[in-house]
BADOZA-544287 format. One record per residue: residue number from 1; residue in one letter; z, x, y of N, C-alpha, C in turn. Coordinates in nm, 4 decimals, always signed. Each point is the difference from the previous one (the first is absolute). Last residue first. Example, Ala and Ser with C-alpha at 12.3 -4.5 7.8 and 13.67 -1.06 7.14 Angstrom:
<nodes>
<node nr="2" rest="S" n_up="+0.7080" n_east="+1.2850" n_north="-0.2250" ca_up="+0.0060" ca_east="+0.0820" ca_north="+0.1190" c_up="+0.0730" c_east="-0.0770" c_north="+0.1090"/>
<node nr="1" rest="A" n_up="-0.0070" n_east="+0.0290" n_north="-0.5720" ca_up="+0.0000" ca_east="-0.0890" ca_north="+0.1190" c_up="+0.0000" c_east="+0.0900" c_north="+0.1200"/>
</nodes>
This chain:
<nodes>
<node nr="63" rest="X" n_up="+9.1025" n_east="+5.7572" n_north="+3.9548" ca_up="-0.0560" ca_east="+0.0401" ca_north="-0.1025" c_up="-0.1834" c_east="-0.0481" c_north="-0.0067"/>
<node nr="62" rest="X" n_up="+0.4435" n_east="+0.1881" n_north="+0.3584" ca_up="-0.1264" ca_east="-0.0586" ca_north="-0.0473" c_up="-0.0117" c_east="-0.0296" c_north="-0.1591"/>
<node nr="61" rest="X" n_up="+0.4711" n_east="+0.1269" n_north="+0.2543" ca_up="-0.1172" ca_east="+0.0471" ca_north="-0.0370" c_up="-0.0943" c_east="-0.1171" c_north="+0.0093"/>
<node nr="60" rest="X" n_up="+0.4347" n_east="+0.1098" n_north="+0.2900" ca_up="-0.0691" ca_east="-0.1006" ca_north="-0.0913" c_up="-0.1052" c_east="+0.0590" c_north="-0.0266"/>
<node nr="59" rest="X" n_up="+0.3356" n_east="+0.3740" n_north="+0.1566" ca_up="-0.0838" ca_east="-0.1662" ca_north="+0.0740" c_up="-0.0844" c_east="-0.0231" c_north="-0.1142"/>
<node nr="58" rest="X" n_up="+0.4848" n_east="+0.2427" n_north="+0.0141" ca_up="-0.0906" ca_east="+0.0108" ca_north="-0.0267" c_up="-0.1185" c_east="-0.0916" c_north="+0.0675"/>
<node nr="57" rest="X" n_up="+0.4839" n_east="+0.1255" n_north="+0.2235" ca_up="-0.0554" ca_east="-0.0927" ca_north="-0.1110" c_up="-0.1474" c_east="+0.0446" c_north="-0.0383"/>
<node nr="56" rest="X" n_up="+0.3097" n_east="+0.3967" n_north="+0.2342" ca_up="-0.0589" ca_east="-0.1823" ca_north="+0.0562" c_up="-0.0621" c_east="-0.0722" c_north="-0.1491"/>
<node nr="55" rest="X" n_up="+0.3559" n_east="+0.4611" n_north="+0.2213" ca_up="-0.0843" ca_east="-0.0869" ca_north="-0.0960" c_up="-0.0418" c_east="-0.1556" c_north="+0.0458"/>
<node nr="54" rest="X" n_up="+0.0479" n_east="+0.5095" n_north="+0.2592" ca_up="+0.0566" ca_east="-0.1048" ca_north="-0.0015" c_up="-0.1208" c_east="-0.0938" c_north="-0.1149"/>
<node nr="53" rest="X" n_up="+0.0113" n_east="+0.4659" n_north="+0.2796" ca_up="-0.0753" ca_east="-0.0551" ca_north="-0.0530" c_up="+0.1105" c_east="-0.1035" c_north="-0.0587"/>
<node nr="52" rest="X" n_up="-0.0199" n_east="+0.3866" n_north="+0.3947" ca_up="+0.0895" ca_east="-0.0410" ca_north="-0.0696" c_up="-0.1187" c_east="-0.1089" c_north="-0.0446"/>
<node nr="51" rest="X" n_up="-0.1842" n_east="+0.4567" n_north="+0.1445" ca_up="+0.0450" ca_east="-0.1304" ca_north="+0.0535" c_up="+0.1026" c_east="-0.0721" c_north="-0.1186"/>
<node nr="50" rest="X" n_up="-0.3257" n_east="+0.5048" n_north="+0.1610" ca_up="+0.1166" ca_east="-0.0808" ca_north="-0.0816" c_up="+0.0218" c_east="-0.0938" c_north="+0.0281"/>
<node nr="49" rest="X" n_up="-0.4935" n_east="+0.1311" n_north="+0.1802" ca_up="+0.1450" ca_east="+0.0024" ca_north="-0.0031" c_up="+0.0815" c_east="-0.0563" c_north="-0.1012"/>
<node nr="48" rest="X" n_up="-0.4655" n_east="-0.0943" n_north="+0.1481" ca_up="+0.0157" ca_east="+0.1698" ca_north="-0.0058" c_up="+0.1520" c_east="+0.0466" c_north="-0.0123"/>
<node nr="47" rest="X" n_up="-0.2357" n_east="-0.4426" n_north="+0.0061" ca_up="+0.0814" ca_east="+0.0504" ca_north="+0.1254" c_up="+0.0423" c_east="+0.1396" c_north="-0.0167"/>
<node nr="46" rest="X" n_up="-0.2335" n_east="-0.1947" n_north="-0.3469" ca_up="-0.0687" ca_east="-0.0585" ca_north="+0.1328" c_up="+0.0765" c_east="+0.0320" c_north="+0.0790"/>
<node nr="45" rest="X" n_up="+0.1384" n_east="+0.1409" n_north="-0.3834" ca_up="-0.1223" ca_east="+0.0343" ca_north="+0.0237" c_up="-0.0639" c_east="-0.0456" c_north="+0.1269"/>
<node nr="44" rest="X" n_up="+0.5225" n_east="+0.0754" n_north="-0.1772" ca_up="-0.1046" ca_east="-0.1877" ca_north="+0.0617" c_up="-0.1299" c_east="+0.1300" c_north="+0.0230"/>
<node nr="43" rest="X" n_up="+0.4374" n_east="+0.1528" n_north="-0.3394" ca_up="-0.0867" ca_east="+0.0237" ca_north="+0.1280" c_up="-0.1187" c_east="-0.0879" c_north="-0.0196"/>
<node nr="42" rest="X" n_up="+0.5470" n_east="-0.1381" n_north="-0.1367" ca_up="-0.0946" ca_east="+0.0603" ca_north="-0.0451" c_up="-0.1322" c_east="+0.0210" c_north="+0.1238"/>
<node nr="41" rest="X" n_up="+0.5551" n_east="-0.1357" n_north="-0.1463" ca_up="-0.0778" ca_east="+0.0996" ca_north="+0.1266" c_up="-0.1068" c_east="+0.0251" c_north="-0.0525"/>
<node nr="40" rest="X" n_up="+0.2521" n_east="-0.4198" n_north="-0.1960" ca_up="+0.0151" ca_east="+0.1388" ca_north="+0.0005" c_up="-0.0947" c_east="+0.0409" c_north="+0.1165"/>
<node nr="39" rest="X" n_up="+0.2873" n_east="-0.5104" n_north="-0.2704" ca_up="-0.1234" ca_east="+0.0945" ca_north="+0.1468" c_up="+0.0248" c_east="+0.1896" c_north="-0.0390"/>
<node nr="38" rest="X" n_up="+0.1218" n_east="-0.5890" n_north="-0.2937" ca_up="-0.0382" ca_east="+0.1824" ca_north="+0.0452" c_up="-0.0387" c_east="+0.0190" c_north="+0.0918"/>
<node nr="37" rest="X" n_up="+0.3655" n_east="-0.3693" n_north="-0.1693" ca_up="-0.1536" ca_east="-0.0094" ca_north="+0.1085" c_up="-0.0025" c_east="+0.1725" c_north="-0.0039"/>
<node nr="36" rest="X" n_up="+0.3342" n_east="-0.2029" n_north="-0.4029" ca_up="+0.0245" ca_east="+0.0109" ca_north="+0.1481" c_up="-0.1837" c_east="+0.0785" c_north="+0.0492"/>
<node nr="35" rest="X" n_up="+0.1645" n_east="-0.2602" n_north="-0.4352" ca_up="-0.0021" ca_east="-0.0353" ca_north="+0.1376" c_up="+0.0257" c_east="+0.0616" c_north="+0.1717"/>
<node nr="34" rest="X" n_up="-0.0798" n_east="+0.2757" n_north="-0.4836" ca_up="-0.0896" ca_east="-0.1245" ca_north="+0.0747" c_up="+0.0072" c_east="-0.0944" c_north="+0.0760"/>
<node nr="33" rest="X" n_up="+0.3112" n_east="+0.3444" n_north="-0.1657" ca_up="-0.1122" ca_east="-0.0125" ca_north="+0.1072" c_up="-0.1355" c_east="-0.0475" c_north="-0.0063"/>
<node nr="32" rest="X" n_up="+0.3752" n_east="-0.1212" n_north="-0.2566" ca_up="+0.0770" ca_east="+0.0154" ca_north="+0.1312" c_up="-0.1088" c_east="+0.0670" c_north="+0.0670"/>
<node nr="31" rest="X" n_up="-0.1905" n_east="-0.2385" n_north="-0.4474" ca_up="+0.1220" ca_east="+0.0367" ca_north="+0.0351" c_up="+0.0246" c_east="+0.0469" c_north="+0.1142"/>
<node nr="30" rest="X" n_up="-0.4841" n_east="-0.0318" n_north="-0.1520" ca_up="+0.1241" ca_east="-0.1170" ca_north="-0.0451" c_up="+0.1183" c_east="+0.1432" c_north="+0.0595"/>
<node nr="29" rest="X" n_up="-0.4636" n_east="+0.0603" n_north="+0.0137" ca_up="-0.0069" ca_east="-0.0984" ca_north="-0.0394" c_up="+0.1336" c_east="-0.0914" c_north="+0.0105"/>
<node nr="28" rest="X" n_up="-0.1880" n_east="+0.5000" n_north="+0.2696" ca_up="+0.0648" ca_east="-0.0923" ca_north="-0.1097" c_up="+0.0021" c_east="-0.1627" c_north="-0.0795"/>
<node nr="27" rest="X" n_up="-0.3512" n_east="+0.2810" n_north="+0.2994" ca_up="+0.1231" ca_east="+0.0085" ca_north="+0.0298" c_up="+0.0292" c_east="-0.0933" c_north="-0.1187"/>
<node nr="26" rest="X" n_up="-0.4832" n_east="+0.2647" n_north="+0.1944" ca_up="+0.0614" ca_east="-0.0511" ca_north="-0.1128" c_up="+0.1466" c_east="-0.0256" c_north="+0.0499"/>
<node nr="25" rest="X" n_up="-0.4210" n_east="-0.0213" n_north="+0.3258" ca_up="+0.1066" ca_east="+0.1246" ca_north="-0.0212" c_up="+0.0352" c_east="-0.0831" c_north="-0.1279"/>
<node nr="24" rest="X" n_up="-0.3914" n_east="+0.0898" n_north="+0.3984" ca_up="+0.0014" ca_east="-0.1377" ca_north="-0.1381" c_up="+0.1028" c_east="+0.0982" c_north="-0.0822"/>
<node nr="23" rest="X" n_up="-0.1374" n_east="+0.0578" n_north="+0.5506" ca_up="-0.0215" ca_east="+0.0293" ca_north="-0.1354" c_up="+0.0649" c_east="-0.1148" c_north="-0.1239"/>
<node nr="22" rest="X" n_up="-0.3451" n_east="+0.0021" n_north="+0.4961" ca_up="+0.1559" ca_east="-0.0411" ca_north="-0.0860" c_up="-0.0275" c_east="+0.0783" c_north="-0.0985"/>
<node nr="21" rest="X" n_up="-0.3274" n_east="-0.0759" n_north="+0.4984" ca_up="+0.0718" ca_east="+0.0793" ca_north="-0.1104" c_up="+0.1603" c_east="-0.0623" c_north="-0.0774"/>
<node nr="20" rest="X" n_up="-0.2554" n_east="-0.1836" n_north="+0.3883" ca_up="-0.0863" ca_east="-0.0348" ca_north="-0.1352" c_up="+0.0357" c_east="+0.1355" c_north="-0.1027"/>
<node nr="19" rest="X" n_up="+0.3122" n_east="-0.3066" n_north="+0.3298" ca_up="-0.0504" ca_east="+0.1065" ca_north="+0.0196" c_up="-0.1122" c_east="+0.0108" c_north="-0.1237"/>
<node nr="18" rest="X" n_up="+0.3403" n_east="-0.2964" n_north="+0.1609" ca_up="-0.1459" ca_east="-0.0423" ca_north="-0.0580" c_up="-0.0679" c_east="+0.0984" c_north="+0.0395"/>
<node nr="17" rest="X" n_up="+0.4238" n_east="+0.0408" n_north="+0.1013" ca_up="-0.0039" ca_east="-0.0124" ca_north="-0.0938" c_up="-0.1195" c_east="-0.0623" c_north="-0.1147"/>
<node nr="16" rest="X" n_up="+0.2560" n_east="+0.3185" n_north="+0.3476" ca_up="-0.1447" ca_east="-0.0915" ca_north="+0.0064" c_up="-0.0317" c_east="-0.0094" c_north="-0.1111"/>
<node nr="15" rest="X" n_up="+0.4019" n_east="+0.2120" n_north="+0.0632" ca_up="-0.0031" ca_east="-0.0326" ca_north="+0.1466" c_up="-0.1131" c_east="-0.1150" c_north="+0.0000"/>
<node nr="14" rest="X" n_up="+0.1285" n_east="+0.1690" n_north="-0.4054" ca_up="+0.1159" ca_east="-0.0816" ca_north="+0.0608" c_up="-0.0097" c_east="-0.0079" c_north="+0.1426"/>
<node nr="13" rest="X" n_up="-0.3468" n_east="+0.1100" n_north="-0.4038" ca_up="+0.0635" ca_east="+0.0289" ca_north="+0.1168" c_up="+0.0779" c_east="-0.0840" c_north="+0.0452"/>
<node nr="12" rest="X" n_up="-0.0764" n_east="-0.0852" n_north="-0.4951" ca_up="-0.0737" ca_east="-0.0010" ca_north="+0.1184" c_up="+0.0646" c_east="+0.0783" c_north="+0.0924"/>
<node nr="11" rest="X" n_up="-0.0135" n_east="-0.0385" n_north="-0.5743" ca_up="+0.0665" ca_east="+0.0306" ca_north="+0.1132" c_up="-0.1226" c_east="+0.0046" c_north="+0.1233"/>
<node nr="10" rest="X" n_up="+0.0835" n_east="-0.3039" n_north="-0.5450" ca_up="-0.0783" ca_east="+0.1130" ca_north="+0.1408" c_up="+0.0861" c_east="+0.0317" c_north="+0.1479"/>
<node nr="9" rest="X" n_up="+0.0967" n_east="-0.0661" n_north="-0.6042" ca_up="+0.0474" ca_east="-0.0620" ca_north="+0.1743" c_up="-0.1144" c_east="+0.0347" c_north="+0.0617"/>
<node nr="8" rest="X" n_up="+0.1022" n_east="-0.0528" n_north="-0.5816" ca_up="-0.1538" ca_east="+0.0489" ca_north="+0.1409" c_up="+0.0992" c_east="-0.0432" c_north="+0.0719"/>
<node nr="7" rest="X" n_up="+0.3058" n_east="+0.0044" n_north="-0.3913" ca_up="-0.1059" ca_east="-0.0653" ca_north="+0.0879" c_up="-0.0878" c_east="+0.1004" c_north="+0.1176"/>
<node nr="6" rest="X" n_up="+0.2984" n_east="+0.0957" n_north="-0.5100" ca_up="-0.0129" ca_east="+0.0223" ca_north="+0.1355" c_up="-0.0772" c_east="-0.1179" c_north="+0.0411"/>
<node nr="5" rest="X" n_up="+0.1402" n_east="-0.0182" n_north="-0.4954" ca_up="+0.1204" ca_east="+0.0294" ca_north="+0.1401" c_up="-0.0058" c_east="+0.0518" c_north="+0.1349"/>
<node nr="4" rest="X" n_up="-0.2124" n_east="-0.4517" n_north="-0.3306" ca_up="-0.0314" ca_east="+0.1613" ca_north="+0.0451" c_up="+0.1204" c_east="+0.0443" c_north="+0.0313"/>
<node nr="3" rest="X" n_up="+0.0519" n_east="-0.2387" n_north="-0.4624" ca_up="-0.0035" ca_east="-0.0183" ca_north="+0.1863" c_up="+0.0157" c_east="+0.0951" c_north="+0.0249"/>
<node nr="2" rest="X" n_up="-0.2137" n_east="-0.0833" n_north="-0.4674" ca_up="+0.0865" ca_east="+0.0026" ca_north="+0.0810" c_up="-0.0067" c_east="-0.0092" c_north="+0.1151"/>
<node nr="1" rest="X" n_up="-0.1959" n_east="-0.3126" n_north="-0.4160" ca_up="-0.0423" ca_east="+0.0997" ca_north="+0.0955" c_up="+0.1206" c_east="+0.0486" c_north="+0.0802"/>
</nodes>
């Protein structure tokens, strides 16, 4: 089987971060940017505003 080359990240608000909006972003698998931490400017529905968004670990699923 091959190896993936993106991963799921999710991005949170970087001000609130248990905010109940995130998005769910693809990023590289391997090489020079993948270690480095994503953020971009995306718009927070709940605060009606642009905001800076920042990566966070996925959370443990269920099964």
């Amino acid at each position: 089987m091959a190896k993936k080359t993106h991963v799921k990240v999710r991005l949170v608000p970087e001000a609130k971060p248990d905010s109940p909006f995130f998005y769910y972003v693809k990023k590289p698998a391997g090489g020079e940017k993948a270690k480095v931490k994503l953020s971009a400017m995306k718009y927070n529905p709940s605060t009606r505003k642009h905001e800076m968004f920042v990566e966070k670990k996925l959370p443990p699923h269920s099964k």
